[in-house]
C-alpha positions as CSV (number, residue, x, y, z in Angstrom):
1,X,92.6,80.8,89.3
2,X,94.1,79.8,92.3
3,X,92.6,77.2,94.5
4,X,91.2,77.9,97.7
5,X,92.7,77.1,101.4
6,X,92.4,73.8,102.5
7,X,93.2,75.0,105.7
8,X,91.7,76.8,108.8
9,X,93.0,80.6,109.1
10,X,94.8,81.1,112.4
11,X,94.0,84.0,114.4
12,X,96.3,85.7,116.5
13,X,95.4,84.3,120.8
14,X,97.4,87.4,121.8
15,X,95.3,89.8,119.9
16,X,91.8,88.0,120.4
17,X,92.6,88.3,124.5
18,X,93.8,91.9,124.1
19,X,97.9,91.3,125.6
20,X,100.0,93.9,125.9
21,X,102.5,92.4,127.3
22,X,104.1,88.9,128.0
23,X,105.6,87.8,130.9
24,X,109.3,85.5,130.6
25,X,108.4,83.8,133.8
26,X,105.1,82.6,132.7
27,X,106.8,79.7,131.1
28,X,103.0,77.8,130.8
29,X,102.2,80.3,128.3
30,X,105.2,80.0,126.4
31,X,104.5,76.4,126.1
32,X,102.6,76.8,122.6
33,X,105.2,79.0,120.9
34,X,107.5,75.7,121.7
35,X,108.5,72.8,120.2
36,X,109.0,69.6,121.8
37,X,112.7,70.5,121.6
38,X,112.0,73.8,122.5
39,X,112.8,75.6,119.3
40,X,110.4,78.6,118.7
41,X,107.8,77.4,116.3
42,X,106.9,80.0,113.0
43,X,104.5,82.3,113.1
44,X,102.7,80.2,109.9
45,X,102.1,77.2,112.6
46,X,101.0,79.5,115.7
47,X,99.0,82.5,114.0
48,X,101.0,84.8,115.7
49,X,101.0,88.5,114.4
50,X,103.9,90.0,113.3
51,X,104.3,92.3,116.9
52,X,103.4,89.1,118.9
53,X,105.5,87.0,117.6
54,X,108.4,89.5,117.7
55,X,107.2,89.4,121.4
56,X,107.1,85.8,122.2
57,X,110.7,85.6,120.4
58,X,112.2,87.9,123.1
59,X,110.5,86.8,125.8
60,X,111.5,83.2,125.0
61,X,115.1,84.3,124.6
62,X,114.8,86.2,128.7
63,X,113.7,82.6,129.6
64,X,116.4,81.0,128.1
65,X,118.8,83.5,129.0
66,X,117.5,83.4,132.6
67,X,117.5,79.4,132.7
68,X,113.7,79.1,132.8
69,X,113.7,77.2,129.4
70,X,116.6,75.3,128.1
71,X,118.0,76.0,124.7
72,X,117.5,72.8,122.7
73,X,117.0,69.4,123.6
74,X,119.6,67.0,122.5
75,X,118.3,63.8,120.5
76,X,119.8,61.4,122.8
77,X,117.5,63.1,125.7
78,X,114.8,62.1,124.3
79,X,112.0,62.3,127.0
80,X,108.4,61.3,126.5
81,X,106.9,64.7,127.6
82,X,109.6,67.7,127.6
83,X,107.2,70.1,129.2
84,X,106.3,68.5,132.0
85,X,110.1,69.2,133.3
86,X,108.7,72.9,133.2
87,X,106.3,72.3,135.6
């Protein structure tokens, strides 16, 4: 038999608050699909579904694309708090 989680089952925040759809420009939101060198975390970390997460990908992408959210953080940037430059 396998043994049993040792860990908490994430839940989805986009499906418990009923989204539809996500904004690019709400960057505050996009703050917990982040890193702190703004990579896009998994979907394993966040509990993210499988549509959401497609969804947050994309929208992070716009962001970047539309200089909103930079692409990665370089290691000799390092700054205490990255996301308070997106404030």
């Amino acid at each position: 038999m396998s043994e049993k989680r040792k860990y908490k089952k994430r839940y989805c925040k986009y499906c418990e608050a009923k989204i539809d759809f996500i904004d690019y420009k709400d960057v505050a939101s996009l703050r917990f699909s982040l890193s702190e060198r703004y990579k896009i975390m998994p979907r394993r970390l966040t509990g993210n579904c499988k549509k959401h997460q497609d969804m947050v990908s994309n929208v992070i992408k716009r962001a970047r694309a539309a200089a909103f959210v930079p692409y990665v953080v370089t290691r000799k940037e390092v700054v205490p708090n990255p996301f308070e430059i997106l404030k």
